[in-house]
C-alpha positions in Angstrom: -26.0 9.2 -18.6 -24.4 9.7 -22.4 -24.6 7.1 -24.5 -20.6 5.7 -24.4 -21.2 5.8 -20.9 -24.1 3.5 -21.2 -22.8 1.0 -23.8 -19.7 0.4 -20.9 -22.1 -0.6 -18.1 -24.0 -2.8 -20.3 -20.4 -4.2 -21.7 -19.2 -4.4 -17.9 -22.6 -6.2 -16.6 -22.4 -8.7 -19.2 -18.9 -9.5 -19.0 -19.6 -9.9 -15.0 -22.2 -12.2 -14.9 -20.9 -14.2 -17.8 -17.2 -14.6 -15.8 -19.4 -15.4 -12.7 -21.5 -18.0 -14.4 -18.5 -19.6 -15.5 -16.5 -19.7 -12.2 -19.4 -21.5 -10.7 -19.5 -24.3 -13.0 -15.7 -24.7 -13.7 -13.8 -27.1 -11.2 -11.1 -25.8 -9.2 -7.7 -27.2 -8.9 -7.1 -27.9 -4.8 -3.3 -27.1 -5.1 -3.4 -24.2 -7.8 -2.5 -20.5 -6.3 -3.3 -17.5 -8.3 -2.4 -13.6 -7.8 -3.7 -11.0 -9.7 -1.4 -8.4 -9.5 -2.2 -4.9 -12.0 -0.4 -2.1 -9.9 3.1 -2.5 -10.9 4.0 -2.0 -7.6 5.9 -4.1 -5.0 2.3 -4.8 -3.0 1.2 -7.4 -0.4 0.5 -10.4 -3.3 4.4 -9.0 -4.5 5.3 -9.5 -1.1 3.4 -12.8 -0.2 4.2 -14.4 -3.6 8.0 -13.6 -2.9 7.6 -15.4 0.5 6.2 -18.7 -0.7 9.4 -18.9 -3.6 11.5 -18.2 -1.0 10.3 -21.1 1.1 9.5 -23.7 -1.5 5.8 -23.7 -1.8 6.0 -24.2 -5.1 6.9 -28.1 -4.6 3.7 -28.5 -3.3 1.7 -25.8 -5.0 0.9 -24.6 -8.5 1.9 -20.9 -8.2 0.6 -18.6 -11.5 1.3 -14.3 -10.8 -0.7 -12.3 -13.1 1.2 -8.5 -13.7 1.7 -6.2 -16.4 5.2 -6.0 -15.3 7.3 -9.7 -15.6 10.6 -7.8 -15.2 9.0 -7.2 -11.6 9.5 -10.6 -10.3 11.0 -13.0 -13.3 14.1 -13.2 -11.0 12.0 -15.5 -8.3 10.4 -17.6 -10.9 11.0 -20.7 -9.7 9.7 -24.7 -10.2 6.1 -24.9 -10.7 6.1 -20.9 -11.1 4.4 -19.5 -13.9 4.3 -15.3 -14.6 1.8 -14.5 -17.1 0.8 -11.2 -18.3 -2.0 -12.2 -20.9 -5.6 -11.4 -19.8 -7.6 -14.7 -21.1 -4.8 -16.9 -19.3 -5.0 -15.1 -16.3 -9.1 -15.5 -16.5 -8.6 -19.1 -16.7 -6.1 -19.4 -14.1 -8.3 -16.8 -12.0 -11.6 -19.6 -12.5 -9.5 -23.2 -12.3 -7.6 -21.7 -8.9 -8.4 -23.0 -5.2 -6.8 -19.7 -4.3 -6.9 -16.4 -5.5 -4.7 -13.2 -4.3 -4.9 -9.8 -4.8 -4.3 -6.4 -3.4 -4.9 -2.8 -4.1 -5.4 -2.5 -7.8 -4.9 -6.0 -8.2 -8.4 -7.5 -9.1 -8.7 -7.2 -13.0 -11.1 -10.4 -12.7 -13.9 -9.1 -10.9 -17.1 -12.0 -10.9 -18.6 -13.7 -7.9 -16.8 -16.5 -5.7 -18.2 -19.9 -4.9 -17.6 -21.7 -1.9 -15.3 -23.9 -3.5 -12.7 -21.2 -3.8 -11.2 -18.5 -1.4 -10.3 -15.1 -2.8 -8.8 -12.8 -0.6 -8.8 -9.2 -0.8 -5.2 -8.0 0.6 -5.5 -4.9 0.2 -2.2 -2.1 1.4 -3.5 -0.6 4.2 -7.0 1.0 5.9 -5.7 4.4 7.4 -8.0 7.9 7.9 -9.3 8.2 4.6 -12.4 7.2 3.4 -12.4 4.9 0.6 -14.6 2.2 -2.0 -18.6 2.7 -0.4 -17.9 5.7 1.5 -16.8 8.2 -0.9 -18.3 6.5 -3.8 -21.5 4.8 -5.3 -22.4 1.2 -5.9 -21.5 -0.7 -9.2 -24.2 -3.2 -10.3 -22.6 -5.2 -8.0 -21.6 -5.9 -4.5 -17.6 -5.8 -4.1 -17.9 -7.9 -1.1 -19.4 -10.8 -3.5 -16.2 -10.8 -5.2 -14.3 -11.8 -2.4 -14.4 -14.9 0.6 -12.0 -12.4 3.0 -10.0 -9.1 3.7 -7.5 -9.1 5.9 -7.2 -6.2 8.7 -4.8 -5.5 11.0 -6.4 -5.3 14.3 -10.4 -5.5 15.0 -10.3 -1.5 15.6 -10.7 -1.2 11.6 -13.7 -3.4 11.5 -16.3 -1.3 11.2 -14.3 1.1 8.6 -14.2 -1.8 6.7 -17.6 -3.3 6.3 -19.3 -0.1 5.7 -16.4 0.7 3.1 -17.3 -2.5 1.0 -20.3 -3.3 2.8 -19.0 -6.9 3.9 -19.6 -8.9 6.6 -17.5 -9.2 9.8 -17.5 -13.1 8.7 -15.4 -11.7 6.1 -12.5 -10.1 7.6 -9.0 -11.7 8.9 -7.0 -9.7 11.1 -3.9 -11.1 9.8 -1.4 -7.6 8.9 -0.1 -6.9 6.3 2.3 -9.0 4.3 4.3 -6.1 3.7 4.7 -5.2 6.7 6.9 -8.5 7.7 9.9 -6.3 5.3 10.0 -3.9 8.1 11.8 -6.3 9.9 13.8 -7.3 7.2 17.4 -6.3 6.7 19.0 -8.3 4.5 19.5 -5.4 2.3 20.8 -2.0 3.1 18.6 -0.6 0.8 19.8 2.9 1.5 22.8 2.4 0.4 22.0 0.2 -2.6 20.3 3.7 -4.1 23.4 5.1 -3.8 23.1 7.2 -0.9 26.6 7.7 1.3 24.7 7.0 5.1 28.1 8.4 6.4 27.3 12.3 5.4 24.6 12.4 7.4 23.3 12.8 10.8 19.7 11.0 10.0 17.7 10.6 6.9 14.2 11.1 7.1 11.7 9.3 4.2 8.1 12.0 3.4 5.4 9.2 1.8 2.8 12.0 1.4 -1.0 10.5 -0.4 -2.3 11.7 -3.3 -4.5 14.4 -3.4 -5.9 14.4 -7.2 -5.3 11.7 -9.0 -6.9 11.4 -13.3 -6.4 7.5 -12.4 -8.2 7.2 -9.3 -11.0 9.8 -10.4 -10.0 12.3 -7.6 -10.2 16.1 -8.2 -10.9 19.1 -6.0 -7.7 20.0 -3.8 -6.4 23.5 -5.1 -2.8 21.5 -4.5 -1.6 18.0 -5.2 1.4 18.4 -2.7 1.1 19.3 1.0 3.0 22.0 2.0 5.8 22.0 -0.2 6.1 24.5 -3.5 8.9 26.1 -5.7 8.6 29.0 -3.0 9.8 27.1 -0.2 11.5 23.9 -0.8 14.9 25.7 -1.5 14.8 27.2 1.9 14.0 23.7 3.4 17.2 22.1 1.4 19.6 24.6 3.0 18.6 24.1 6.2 18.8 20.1 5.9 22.2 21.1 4.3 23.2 23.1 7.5 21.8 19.9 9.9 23.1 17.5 8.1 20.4 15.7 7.1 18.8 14.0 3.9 15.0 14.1 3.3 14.0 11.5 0.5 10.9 11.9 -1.3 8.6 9.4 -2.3 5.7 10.2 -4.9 2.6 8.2 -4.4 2.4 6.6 -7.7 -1.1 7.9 -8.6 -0.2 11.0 -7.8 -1.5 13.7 -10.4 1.9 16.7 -10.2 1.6 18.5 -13.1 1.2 21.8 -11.1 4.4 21.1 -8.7 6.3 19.2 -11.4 8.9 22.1 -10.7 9.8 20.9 -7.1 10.7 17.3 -8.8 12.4 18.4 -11.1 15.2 20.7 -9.8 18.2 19.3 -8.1 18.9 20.2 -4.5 21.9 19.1 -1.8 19.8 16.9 0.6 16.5 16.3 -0.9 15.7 13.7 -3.2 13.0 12.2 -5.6 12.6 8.9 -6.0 9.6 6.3 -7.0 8.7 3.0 -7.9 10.6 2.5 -10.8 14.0 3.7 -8.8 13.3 1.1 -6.4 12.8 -1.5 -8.7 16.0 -1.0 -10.5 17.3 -1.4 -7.5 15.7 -4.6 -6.0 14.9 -2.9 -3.5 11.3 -3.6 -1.6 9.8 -0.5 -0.5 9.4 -1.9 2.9 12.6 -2.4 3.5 13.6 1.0 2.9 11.3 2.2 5.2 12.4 0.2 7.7 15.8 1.5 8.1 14.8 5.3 8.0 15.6 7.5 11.1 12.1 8.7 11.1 9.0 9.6 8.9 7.5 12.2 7.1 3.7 11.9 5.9 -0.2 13.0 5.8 -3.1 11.1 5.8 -1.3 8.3 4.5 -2.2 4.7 6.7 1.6 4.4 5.7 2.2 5.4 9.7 0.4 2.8 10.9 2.8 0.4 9.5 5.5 2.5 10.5 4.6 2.4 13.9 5.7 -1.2 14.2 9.3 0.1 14.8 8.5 2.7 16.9 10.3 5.6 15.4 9.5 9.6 15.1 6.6 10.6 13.6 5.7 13.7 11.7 2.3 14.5 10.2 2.0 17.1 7.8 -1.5 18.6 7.9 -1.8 22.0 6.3 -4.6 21.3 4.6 -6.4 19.0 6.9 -9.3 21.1 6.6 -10.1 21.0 3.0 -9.0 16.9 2.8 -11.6 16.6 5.0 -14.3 18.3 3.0 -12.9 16.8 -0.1 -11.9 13.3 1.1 -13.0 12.6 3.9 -12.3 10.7 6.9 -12.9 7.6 8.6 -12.4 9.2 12.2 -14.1 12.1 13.7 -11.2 13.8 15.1 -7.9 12.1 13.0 -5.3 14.3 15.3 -6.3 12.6 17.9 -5.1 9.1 16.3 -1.6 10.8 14.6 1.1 10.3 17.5 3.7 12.8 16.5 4.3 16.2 15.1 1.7 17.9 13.8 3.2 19.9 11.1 1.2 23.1 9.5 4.0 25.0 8.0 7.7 25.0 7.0 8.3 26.4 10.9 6.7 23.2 12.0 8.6 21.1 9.9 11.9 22.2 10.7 11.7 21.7 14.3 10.4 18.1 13.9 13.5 17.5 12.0 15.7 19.1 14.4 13.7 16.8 17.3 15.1 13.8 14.7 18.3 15.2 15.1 18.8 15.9 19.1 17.2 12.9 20.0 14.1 14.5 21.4 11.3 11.9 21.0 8.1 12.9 23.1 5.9 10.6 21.3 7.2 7.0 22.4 4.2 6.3 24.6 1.7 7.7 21.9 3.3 5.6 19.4 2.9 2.8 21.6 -0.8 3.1 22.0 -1.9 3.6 18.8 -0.1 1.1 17.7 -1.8 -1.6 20.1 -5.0 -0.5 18.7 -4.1 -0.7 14.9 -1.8 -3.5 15.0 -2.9 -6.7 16.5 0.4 -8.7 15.1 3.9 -6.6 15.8 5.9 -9.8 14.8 6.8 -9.3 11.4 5.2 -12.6 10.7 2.4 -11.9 8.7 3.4 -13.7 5.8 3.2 -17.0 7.7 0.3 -16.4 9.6 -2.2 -15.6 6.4 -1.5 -18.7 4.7 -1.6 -20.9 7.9 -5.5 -19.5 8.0 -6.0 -20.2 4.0 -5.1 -23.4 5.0 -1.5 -23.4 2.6 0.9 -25.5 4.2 4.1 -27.2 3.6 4.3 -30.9 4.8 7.5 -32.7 5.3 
């Protein structure tokens, strides 16, 4: 270990134990609610905050969000609402809260929870992949010590998630996603709010593929950071959407490393398009939403499906390079095919008659989808909002 390296852990362990110590002996306000939001996207604390403006919690509540980005949600501040973006606030509003919130990249305040105060880990999603424990070392620290739950979305994840931050099954909540309740949602017609003309086109079909290296996750080794797609072939893919009359958007995973495909994003083509989190929230528009009112979807190894599957539309799983995610990566299921309920899609051959499935209708997958979908969703309700804070105890009274 070099000597920088060295100096940070000593840094980090100090700074841990000292933010512990001190949520121990602070007090915590009952009626204070804080989230701890550092991904800059629209995620399940985005998603759970917006709910509780939305219905008034804030007359009853202290509500604080801690983000990097107030444009994000400045336009539901609302009475006894506070956005704050400086670190040492958000500590002490992170060690004086009854309630703290936070999802995938959310946690800047790691230090370890009393039983005075319930932090919940919200995480976006537990799909195939391997993630925290399983692919990586310990810290110093236990992450399950640094929060009182994590919320699932059916028991079938359970195991997946205690050996992945060695928790306790005491810990978990099968509660869904937040998220996931925007599904349902269709106050917004978010495809045409991006300025997309639903009228020249048959279907539109959304491709949410995962990263594969990513500098800001620490993930390296795939020879490609894009399945399937390259300069070579993408052109040949736009003409034949063109021909169909279809549109094929393109969402980047925002840790996403592309410098070696940054061609394919780039060029302009007739019916595919680019977008990513910033287009969406010029927009408004919650991701969710948009998803929801797609014809069908296009992805990998992404647990993005397993939401998807609440709405029971075609699936398509590209997986040319299943093998060498799997040596790489890694997953959580011995045989993850048997789990994906829809097109299996190894090359452009592949992908082409999925989308001409989309197109005539032909939809052999409605059982599959069904079935899996029992087994990774518990709730199908789009009320997930609701349900986690009637656990936390959060309630309005009249």
């Amino acid at each position: 270990m070099d000597i920088l390296k060295k100096f940070r852990l000593i840094i980090k362990f100090i700074l841990f134990n000292s933010m512990s110590l001190l949520n121990f002996i602070i007090p915590k306000k009952e009626n204070n609610i804080f989230f701890s939001d550092i991904s800059s996207v629209r995620e399940n604390q985005y998603v759970l905050y917006k709910y509780m403006v939305d219905n008034h919690y804030y007359k009853q509540y202290t509500i604080v969000y801690y983000t990097r980005n107030k444009n994000l949600i400045e336009e539901y501040l609302g009475e006894n609402t506070k956005i704050i973006s400086n670190f040492f606030l958000g500590f002490y509003y992170r060690i004086t809260s009854k309630f703290v919130l936070y999802a995938f990249g959310g946690n800047r305040f790691d230090c370890i929870v009393p039983k005075n105060q319930k932090v919940i880990n919200l995480w976006h999603g537990f799909g195939l992949k391997k993630i925290g424990y399983c692919i990586n070392k310990k810290d110093f620290y236990n992450a399950a010590s640094c929060f009182s739950n994590v919320i699932i979305s059916s028991k079938y994840f359970a195991e997946m998630v205690t050996k992945s931050y060695d928790c306790k099954e005491t810990q978990l909540i099968v509660a869904g996603s937040p998220k996931n309740d925007y599904l349902f949602n269709s106050d917004i017609d978010a495809v045409s709010e991006l300025g997309i003309n639903k009228k020249e086109y048959k279907n539109i079909i959304i491709f949410l593929p995962t990263y594969r290296n990513s500098d800001r996750l620490g993930f390296n080794g795939h020879k490609s950071n894009f399945p399937l797609l390259t300069i070579d072939n993408i052109q040949d893919l736009d003409n034949y959407l063109y021909m169909e009359e279809c549109l094929l958007i393109i969402k980047l995973h925002h840790t996403a490393k592309l410098d070696t495909n940054i061609e394919i994003t780039n060029n302009k083509y007739n019916n595919i398009i680019f977008i990513d989190n910033i287009d969406l929230d010029r927009k408004g528009i919650p991701f969710y939403t948009l998803l929801g009112q797609m014809d069908a979807l296009l992805t990998d190894y992404s647990s993005v499906y397993q939401d998807f599957l609440l709405i029971n539309k075609p699936i398509g799983f590209v997986v040319d390079d299943i093998d060498e995610y799997s040596k790489v990566r890694g997953f959580n299921v011995s045989n993850p095919l048997e789990v994906m309920p829809g097109h299996k899609v190894f090359n452009m051959d592949n992908l082409k008659n999925f989308i001409s499935d989309v197109i005539q209708g032909n939809d052999n997958y409605t059982d599959a989808r069904k079935t899996i979908n029992d087994l990774v969703n518990h709730y199908q309700d789009g009320k997930n909002c609701e349900r986690l804070l009637r656990f936390l105890g959060i309630t309005l009274y009249e």
